[in-house]
N, C-alpha and C positions, 0 to 999 in steps of 0.2 A: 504494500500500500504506500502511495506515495500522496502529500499534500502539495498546493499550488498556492503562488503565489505574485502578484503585478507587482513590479518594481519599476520605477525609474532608472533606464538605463546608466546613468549619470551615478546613484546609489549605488549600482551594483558592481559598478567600475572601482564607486569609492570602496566598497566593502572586501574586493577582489586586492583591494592595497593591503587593509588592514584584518584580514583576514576573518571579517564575522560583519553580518548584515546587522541594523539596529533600528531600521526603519520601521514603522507600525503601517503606516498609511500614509496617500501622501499628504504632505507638510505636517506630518507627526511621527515622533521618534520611539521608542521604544521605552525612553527613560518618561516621556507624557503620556502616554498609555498601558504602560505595564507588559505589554504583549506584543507579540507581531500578528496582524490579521491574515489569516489562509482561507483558502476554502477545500473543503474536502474532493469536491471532482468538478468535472467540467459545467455541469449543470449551473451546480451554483456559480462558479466563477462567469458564468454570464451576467445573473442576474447581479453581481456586483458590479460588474463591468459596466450595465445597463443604470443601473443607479449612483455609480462614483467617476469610473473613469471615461464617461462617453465623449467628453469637449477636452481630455486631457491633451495638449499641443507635442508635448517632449515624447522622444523614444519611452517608449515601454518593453519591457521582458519579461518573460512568462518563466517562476523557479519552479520547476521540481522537483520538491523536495524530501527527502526521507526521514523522515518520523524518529528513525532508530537513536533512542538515546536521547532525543529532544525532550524537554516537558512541554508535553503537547495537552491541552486540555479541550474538551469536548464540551462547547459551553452555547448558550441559549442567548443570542442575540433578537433584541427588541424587535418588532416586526408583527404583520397580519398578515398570515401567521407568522408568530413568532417560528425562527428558525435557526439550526444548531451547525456553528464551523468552529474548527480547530483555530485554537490558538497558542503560540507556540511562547511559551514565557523564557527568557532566557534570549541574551542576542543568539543569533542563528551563525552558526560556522560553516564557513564558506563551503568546507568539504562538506557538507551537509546537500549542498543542492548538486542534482543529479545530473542535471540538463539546465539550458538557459538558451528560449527562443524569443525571436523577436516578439514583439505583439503590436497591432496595432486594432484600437477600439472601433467599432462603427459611431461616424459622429454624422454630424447635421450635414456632412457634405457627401456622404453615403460612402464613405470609405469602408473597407472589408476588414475581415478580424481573420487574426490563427485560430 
């Protein structure tokens, strides 16, 4: 089982320096929200896509990540219906992600997604 994760290409470049991601979301860090947001499979990661990152301008990347060893929590985010993604407490170690694809969101000018 692998979690997933949008990142700011730019973040991941930085993280690839220092060897551990710390971002939550974007313009928020891991040390202001305690976690880093995932989603569990593709599904969901639409519908965040659909609600966060639709007009985002900057490169984006798609992490996939491995669980193994992470504290990874299973937890109930606000919502109708409420609904339940991984969240990984702890910065995320670079060796941690498995894969890193480009992404690109569908926005207002009908651009395509991975």
């Amino acid at each position: 089982m692998t979690i997933l994760h949008l990142a700011l290409a730019s973040d991941w470049d930085a993280a690839r320096q220092t060897g551990e991601y710390r971002v939550s979301t974007i313009g928020r860090s891991l040390d202001d929200v305690g976690f880093i947001h995932a989603c569990a499979d593709h599904e969901q990661l639409r519908g965040v896509v659909k609600r966060f990152y639709r007009d985002v301008g900057a490169p984006l990347v798609l992490l996939d990540v491995d669980p193994t060893g992470l504290d990874v929590r299973m937890e109930e985010a606000p919502g109708d219906p409420p609904e339940v993604f991984p969240h990984i407490y702890g910065p995320l170690p670079v060796s941690a992600v498995i894969s890193v694809l480009p992404f690109t969101p569908p926005g207002p000018l009908g651009r395509g997604s991975q």
